[in-house]
Backbone as a printed PyTorch tensor [residue, N CA C, xyz], in Angstrom:
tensor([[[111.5250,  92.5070, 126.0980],
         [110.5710,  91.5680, 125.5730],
         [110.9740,  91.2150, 124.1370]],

        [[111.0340,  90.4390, 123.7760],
         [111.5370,  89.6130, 122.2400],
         [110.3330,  89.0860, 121.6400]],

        [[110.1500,  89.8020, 120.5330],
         [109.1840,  90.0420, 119.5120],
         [109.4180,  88.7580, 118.3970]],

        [[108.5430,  87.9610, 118.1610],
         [109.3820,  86.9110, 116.9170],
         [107.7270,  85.8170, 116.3070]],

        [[107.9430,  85.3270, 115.1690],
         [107.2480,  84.2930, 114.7600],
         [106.9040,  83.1550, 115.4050]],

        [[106.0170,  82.6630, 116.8120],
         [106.1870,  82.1410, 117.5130],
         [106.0990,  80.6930, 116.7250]],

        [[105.0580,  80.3540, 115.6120],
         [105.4130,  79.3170, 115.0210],
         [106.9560,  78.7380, 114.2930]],

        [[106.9140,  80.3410, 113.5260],
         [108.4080,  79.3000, 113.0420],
         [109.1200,  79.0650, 113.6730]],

        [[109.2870,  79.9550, 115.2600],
         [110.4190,  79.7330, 115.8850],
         [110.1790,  78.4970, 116.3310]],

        [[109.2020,  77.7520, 116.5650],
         [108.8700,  76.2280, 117.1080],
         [109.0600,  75.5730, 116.0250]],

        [[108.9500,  75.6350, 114.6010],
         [109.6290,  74.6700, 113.9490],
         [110.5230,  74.8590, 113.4750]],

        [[111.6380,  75.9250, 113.9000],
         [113.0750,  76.0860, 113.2970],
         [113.4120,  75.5060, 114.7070]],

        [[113.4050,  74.6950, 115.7890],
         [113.8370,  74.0030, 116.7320],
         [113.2540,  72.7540, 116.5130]],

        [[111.9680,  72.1760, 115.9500],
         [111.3020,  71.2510, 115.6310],
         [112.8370,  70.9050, 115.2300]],

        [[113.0120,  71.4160, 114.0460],
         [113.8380,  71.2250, 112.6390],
         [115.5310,  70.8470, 113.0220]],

        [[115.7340,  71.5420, 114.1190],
         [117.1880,  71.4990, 114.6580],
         [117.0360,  70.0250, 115.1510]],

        [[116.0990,  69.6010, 116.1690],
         [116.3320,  68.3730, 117.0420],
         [116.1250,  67.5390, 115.9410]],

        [[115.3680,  67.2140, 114.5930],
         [116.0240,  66.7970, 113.8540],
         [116.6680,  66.0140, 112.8470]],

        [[117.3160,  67.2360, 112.5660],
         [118.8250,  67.3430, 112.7880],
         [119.9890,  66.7670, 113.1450]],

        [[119.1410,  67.2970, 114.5630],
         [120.9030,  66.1620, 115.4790],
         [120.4590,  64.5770, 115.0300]],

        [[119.5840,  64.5110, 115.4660],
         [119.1840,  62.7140, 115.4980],
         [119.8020,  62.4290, 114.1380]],

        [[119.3370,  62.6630, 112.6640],
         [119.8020,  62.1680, 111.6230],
         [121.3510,  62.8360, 111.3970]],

        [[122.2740,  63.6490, 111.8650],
         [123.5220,  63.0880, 111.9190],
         [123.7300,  62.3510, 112.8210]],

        [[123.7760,  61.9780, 113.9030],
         [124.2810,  61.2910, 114.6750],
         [124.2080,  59.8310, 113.8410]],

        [[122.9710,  59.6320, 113.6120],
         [122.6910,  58.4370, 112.3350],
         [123.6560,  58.4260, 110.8990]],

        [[123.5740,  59.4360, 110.3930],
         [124.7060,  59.5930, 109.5900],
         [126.4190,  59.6280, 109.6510]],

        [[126.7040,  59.7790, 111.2030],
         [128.3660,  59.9760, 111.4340],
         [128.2610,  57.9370, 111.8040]],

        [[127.1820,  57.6760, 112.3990],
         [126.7200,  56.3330, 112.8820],
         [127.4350,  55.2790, 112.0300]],

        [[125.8280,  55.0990, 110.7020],
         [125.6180,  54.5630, 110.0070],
         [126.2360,  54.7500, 108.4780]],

        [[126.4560,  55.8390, 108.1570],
         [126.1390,  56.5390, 106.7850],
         [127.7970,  56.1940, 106.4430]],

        [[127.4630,  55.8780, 104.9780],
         [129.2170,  55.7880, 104.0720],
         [129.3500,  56.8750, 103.0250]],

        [[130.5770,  57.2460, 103.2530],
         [131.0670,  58.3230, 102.0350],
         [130.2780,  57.4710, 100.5360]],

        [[130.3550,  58.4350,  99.5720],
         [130.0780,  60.4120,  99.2140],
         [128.8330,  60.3920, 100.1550]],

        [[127.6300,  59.2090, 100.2300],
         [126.9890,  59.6280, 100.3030],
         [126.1470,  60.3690, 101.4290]],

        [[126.8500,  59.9480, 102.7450],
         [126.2900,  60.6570, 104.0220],
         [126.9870,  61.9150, 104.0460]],

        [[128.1560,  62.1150, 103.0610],
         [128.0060,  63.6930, 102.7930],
         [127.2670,  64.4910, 101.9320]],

        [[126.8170,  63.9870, 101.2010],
         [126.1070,  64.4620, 100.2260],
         [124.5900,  64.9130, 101.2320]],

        [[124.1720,  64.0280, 102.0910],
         [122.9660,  64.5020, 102.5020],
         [123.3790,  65.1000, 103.8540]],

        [[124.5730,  65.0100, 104.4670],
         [124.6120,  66.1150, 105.6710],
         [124.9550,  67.6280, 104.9550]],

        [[125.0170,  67.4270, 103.4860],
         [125.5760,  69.0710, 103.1060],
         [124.0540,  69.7140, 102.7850]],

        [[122.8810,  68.7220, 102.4450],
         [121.4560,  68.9630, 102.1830],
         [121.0930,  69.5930, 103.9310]],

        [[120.8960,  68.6710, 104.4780],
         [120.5940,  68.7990, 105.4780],
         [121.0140,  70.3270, 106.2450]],

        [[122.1210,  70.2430, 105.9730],
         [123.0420,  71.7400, 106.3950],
         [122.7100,  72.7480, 105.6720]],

        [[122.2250,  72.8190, 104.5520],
         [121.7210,  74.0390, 103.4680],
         [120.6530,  74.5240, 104.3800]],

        [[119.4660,  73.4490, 104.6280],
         [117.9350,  73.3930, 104.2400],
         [118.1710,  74.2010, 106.4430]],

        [[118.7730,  73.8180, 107.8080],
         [119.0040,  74.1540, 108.6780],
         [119.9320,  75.5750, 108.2270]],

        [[120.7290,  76.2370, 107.6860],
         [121.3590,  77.2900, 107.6440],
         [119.8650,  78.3740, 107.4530]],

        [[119.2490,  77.7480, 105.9810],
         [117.8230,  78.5620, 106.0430],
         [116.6220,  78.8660, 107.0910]],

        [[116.7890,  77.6800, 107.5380],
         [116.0140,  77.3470, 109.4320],
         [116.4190,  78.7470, 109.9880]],

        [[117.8740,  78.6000, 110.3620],
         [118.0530,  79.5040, 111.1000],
         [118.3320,  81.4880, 110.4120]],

        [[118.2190,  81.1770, 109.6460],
         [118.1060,  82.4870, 108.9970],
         [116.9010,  83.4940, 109.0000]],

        [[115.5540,  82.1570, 108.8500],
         [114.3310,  82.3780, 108.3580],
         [113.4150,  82.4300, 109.4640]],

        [[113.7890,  81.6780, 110.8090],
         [113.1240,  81.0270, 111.4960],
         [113.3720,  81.5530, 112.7450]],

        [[115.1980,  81.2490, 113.0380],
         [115.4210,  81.4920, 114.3350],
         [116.3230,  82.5820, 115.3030]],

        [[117.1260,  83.6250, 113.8750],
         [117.6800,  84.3450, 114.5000],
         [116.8740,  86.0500, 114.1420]],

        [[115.9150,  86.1010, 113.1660],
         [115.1520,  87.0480, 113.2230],
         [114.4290,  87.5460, 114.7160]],

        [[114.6780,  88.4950, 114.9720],
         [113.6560,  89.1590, 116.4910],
         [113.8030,  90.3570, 116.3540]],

        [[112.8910,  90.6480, 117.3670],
         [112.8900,  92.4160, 117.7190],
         [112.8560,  92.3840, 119.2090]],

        [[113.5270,  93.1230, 119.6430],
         [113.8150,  92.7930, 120.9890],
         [113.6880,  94.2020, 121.9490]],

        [[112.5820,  94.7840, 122.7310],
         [112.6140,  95.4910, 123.3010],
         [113.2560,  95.6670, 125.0820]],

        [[114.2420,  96.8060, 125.2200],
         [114.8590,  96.4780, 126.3550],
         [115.2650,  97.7520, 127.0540]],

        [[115.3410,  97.9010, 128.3710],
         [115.4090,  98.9410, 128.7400],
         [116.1320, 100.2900, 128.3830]],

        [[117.0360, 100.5520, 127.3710],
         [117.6330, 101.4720, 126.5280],
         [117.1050, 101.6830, 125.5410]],

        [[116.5930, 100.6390, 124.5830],
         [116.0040, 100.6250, 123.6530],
         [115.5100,  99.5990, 122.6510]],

        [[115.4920,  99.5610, 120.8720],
         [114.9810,  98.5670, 120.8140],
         [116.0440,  97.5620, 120.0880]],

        [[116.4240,  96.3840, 119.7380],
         [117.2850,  95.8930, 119.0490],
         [116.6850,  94.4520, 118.3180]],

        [[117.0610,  94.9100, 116.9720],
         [116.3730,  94.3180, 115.5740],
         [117.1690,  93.4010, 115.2480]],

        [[116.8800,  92.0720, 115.3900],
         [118.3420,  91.3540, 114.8770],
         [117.4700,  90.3850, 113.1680]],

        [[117.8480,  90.8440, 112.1700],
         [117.6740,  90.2550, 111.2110],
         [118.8780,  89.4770, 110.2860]],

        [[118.4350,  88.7120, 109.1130],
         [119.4280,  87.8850, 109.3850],
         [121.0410,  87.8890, 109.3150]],

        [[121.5260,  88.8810, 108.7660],
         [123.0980,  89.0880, 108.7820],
         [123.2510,  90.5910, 109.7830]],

        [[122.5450,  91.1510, 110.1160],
         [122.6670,  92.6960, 110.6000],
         [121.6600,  92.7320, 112.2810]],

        [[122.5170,  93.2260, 112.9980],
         [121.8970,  93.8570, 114.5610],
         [122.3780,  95.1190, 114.4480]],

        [[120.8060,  95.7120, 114.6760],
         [120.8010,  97.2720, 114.9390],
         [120.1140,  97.6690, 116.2740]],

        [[120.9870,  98.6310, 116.4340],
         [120.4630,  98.6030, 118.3060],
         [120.1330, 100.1540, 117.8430]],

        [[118.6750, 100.8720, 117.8090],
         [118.4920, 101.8640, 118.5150],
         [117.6160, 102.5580, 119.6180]],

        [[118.7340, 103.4250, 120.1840],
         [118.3680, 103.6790, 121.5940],
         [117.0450, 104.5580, 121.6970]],

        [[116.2520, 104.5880, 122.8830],
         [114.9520, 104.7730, 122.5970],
         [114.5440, 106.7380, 122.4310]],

        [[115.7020, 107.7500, 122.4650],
         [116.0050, 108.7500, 122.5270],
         [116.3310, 108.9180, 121.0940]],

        [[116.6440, 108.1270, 120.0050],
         [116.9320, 107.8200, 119.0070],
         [115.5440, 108.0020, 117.6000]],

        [[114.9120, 107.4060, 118.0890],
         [113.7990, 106.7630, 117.3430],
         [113.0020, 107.5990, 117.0000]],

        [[112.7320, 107.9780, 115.9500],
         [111.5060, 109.2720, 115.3000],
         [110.3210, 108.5650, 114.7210]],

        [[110.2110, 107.9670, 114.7350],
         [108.5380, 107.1490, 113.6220],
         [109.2020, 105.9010, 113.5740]],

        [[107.9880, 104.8550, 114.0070],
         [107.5400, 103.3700, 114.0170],
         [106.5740, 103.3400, 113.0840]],

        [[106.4950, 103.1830, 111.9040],
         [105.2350, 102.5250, 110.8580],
         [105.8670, 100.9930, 110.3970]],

        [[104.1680, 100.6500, 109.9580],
         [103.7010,  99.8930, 109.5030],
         [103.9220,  99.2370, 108.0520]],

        [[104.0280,  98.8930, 107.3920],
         [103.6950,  99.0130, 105.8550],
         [103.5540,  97.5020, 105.5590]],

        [[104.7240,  96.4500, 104.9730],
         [105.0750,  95.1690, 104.6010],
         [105.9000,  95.0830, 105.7120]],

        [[106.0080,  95.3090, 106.5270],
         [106.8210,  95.4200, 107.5360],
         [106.8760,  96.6110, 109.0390]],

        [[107.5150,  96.4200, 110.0250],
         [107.4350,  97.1790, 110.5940],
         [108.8260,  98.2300, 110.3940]],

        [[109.0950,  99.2560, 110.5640],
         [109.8700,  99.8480, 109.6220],
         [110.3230, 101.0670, 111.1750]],

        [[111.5340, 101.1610, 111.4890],
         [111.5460, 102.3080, 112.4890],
         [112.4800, 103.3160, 112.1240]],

        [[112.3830, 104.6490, 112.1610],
         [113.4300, 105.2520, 111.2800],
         [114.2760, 105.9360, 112.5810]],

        [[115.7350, 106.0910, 112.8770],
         [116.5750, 107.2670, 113.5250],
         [117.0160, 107.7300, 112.6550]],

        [[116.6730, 109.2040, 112.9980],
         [117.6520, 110.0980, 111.6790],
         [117.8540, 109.8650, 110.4700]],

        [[118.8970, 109.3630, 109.9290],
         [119.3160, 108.7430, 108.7470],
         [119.0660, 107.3020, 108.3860]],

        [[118.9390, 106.7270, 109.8960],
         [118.9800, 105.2340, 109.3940],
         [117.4760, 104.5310, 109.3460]],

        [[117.3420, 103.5720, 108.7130],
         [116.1100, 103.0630, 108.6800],
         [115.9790, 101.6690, 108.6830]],

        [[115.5250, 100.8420, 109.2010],
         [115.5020,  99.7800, 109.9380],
         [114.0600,  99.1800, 109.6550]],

        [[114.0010,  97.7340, 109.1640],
         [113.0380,  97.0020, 108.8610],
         [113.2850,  95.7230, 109.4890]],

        [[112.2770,  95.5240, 110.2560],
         [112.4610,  94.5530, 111.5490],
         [111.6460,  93.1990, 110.1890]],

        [[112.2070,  91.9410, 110.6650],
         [112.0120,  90.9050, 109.9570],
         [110.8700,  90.0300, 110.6140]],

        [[110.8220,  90.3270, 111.6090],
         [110.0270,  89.7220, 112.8120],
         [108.9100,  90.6960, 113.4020]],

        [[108.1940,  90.6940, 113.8320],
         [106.8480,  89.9070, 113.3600],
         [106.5000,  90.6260, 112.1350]],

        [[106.1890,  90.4450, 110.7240],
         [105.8540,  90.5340, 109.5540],
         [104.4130,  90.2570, 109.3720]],

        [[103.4830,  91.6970, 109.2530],
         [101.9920,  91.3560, 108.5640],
         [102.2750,  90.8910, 107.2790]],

        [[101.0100,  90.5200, 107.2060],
         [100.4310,  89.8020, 106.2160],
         [ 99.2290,  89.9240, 105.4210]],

        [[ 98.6100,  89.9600, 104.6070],
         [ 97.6920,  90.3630, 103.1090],
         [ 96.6680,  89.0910, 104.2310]],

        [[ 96.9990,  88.1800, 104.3780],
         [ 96.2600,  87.1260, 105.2440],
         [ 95.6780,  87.2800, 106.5440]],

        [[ 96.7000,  87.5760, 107.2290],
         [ 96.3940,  88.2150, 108.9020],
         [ 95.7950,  89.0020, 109.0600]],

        [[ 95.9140,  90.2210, 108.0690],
         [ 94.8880,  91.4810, 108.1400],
         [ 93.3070,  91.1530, 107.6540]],

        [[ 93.2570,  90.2920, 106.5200],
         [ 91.6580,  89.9300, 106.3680],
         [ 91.5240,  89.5500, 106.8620]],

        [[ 91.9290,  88.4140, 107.6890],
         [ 91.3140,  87.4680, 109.1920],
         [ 90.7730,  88.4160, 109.9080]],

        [[ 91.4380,  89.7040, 110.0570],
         [ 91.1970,  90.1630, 111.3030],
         [ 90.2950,  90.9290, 110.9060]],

        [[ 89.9520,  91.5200, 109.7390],
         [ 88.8480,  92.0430, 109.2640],
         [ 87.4070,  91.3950, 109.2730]],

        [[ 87.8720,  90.0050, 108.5790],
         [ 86.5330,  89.3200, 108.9290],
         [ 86.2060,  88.6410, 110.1840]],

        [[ 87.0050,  88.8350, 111.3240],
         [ 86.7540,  88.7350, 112.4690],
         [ 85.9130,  89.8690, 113.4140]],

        [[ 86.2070,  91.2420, 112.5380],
         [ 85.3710,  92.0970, 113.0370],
         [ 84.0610,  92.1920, 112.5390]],

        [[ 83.8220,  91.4720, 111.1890],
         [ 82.6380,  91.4820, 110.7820],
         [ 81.6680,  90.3460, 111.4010]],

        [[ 82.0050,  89.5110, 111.7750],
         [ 81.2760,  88.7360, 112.5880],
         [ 81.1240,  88.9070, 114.0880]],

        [[ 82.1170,  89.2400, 114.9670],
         [ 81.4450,  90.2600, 116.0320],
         [ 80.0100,  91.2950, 115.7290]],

        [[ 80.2790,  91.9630, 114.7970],
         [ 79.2800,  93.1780, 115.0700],
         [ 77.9640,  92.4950, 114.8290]],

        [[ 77.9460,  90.9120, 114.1730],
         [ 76.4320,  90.5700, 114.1180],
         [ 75.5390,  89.7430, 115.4910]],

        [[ 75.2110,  90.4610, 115.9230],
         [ 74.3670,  89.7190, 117.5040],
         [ 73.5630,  89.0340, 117.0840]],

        [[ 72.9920,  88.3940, 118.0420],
         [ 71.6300,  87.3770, 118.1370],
         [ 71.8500,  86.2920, 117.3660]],

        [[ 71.0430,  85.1880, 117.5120],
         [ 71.1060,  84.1160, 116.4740],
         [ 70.4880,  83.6120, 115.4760]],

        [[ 69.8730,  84.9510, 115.1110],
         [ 69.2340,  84.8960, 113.6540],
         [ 69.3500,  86.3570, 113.3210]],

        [[ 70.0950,  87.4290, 113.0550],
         [ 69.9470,  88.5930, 112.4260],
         [ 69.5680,  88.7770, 111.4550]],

        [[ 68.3080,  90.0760, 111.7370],
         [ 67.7250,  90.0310, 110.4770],
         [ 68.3530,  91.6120, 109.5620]],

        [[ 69.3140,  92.2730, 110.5580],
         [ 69.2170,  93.5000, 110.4400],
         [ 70.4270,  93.4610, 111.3900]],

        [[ 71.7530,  94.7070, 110.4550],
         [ 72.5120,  95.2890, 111.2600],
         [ 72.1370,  95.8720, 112.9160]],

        [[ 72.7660,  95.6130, 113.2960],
         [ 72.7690,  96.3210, 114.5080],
         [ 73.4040,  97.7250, 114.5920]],

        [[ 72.8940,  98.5610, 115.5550],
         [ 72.4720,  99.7660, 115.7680],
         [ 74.1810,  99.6620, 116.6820]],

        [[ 75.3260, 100.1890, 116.3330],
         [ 76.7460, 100.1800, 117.0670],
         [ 76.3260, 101.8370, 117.6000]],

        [[ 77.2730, 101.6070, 119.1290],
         [ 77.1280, 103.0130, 120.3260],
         [ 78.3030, 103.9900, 119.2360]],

        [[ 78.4940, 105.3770, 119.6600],
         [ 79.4510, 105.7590, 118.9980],
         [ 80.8730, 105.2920, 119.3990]],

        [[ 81.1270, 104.8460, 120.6570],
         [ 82.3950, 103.7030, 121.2890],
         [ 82.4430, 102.8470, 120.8620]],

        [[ 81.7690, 102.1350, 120.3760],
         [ 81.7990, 100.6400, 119.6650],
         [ 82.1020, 101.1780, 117.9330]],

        [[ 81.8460, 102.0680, 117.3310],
         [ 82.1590, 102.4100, 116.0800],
         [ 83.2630, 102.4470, 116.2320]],

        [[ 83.9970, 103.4830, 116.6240],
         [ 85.2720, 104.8130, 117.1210],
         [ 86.4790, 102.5980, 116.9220]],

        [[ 85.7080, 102.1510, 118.0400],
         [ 86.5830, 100.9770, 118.5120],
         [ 86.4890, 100.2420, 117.2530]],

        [[ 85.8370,  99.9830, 116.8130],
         [ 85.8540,  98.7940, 115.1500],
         [ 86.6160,  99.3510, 114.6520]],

        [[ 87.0100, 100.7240, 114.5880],
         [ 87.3420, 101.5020, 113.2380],
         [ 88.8030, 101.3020, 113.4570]],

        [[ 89.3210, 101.3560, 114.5460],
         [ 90.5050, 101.6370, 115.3000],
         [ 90.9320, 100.1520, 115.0290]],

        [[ 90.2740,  99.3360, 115.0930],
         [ 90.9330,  97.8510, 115.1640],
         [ 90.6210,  96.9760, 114.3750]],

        [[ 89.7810,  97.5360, 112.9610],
         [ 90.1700,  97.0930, 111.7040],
         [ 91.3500,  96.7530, 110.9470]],

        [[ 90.7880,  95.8050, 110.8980],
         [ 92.4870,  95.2100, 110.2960],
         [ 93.6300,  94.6590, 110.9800]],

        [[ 93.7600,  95.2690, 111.7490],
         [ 94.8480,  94.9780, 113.1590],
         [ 95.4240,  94.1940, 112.6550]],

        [[ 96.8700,  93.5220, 112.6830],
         [ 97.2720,  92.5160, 113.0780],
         [ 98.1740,  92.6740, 114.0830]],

        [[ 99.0210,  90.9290, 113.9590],
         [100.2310,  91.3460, 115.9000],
         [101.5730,  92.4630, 115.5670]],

        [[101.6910,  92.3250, 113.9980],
         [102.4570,  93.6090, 114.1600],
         [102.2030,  95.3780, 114.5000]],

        [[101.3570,  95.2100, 114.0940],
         [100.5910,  96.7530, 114.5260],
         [100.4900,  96.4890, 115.8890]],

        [[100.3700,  95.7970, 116.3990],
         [100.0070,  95.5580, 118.1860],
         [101.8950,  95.9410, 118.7370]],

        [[102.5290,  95.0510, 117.9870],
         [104.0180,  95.4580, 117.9090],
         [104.7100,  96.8380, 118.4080]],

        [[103.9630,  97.2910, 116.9070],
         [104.6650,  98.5560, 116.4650],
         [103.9590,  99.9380, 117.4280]],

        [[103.3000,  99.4280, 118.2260],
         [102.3430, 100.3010, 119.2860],
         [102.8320, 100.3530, 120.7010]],

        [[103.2860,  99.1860, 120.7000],
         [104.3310,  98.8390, 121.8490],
         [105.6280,  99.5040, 121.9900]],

        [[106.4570,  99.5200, 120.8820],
         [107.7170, 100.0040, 121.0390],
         [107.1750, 101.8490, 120.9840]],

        [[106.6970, 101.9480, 119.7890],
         [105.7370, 103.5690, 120.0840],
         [105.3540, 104.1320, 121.7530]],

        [[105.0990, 102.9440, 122.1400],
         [104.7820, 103.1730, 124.1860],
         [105.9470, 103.6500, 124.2280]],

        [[106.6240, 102.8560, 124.0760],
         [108.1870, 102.7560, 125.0940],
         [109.2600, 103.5070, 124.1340]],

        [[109.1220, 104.0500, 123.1870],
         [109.3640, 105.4970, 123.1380],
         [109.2900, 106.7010, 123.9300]],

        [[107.8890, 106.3800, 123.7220],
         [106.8690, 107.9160, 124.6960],
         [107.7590, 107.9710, 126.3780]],

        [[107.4410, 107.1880, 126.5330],
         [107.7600, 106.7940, 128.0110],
         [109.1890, 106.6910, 128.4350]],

        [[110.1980, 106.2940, 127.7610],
         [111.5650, 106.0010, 127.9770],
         [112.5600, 107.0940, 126.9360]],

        [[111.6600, 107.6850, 126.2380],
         [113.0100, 108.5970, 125.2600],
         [113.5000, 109.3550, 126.4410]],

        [[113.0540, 110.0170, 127.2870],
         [114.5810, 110.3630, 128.3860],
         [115.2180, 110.0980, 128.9690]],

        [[115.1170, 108.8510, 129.6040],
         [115.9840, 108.2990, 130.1540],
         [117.0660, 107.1120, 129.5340]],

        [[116.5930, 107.1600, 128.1970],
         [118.1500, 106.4100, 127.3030],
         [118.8610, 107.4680, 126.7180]],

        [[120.3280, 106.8570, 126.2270],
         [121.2200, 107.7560, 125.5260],
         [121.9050, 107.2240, 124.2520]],

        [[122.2600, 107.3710, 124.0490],
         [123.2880, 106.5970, 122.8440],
         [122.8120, 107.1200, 121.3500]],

        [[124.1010, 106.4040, 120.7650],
         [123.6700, 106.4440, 119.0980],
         [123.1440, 105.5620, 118.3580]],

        [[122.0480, 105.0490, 117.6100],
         [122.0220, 103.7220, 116.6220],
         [123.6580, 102.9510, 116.0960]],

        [[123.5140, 101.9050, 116.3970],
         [124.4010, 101.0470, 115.9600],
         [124.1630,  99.8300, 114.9430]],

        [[124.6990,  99.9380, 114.3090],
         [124.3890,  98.7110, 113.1770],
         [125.5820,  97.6630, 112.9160]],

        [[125.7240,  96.5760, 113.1790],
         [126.4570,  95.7720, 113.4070],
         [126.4630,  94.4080, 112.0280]],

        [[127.5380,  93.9810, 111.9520],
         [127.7290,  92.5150, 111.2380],
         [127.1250,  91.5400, 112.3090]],

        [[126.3230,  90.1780, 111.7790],
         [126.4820,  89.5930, 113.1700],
         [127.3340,  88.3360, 112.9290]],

        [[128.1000,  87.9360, 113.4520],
         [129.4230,  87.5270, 113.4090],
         [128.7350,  85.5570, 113.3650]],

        [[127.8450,  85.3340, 114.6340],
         [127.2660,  84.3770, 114.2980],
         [126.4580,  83.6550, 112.9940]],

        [[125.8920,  84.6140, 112.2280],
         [125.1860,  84.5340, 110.8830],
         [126.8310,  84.4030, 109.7270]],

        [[127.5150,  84.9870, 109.7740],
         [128.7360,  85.0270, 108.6660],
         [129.2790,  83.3710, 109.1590]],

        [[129.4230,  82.8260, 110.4510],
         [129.7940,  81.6330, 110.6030],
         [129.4580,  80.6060, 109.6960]],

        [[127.8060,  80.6740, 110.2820],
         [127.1450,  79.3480, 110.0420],
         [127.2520,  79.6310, 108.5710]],

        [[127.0120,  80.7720, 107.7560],
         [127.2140,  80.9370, 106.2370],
         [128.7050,  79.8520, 106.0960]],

        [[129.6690,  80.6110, 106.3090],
         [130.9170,  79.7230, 105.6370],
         [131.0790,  78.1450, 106.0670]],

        [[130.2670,  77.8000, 107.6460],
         [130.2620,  76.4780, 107.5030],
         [129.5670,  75.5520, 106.5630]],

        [[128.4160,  76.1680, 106.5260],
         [127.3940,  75.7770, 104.9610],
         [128.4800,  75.4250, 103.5950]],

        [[129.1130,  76.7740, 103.5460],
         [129.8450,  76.8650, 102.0500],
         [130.4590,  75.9000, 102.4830]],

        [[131.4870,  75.2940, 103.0200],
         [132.7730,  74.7200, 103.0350],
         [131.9270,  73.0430, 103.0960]],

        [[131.2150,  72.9080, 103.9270],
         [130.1420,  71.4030, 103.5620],
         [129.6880,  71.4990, 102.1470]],

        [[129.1040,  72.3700, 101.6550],
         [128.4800,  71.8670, 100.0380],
         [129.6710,  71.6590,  99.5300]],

        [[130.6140,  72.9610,  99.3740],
         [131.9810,  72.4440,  98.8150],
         [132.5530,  71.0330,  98.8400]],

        [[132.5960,  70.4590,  99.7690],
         [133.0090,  68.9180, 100.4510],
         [132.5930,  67.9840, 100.0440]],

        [[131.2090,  68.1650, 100.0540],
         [130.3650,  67.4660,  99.5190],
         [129.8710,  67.1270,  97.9060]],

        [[130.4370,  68.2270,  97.0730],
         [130.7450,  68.3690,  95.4310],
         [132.1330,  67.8650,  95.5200]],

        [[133.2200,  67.8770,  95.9470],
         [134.6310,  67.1870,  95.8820],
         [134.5750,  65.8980,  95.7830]],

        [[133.5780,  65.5940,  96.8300],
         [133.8140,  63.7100,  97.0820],
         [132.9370,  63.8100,  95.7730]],

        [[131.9800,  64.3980,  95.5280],
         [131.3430,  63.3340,  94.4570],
         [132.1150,  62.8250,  93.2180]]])
């Protein structure tokens, strides 16, 4: 299951399509310096798209879990994994290594929503004059899901599939370059470059 910003990821594709349309208009229409000058804009402002937007995930899978943030994929296996917290992030530690997933990211925002979402549940009727009288299950449950946001819902999930799957995976954490992110970097550089020459 692939964990991610479902908005940005819809407008870091918003953002790609475009994209294409205004080069195609630009290889079209557009005359030196200046349709380079704005395909090297264009190419900055999409390198950040995809940095920010579209290659961040967390990706849970039958071995284990794999974090792809934006220059680094770390794969660890679910036999691996000692503590999933919370903090500015979701944060998973193996052994030595420690891993801060970029995707899904609480928020100072998301968490009061969800706070003052619990405060308006607990008021019944349509004129309260007076708290209501909560069962000790309905306390136990507010208390538990104060605050919440989708990363804590997240980070509870892969915590499952820990519990449940640390014996039957194997392996070591791996931490990787990702070869796609170093690309699109030097294609960026070599367009702004290009694009400061002609001027």
């Amino acid at each position: 299951m692939t964990f991610r910003s479902k908005t940005a990821w819809f407008f870091g594709w918003a953002w790609l399509v475009f994209v294409v349309i205004n080069t195609v208009d630009l290889i079209v229409r557009g005359t030196l310096p200046s349709a380079l000058v704005v395909g090297a804009f264009l190419g900055l402002v999409t390198w950040m798209t995809y940095f920010l937007a579209l290659r961040p995930a967390t990706i849970t899978e039958a071995g284990g879990v794999r974090v792809r943030n934006p220059f680094r994929t770390a794969y660890l296996p679910w036999a691996s994994i000692d503590e999933v917290t919370v903090t500015g992030a979701i944060t998973i530690t193996a052994g030595e290594l420690t891993v801060r997933c970029w995707t899904p990211m609480p928020t100072a925002r998301e968490r009061a929503k969800s706070l003052r979402t619990q405060d308006r549940q607990v008021r019944r009727g349509r004129y309260p004059t007076s708290q209501p009288t909560l069962t000790k299950g309905e306390q136990a449950a507010r208390e538990a899901m104060a605050g919440r946001t989708h990363a804590d819902w997240v980070a509870d999930q892969i915590r499952e599939q820990v519990t449940t799957k640390k014996r039957d995976s194997t392996g070591e954490p791996a931490v990787t370059w990702a070869v796609d992110s170093i690309a699109a970097t030097v294609a960026m550089v070599v367009l702004a470059v290009a694009a400061i020459l002609v001027l």
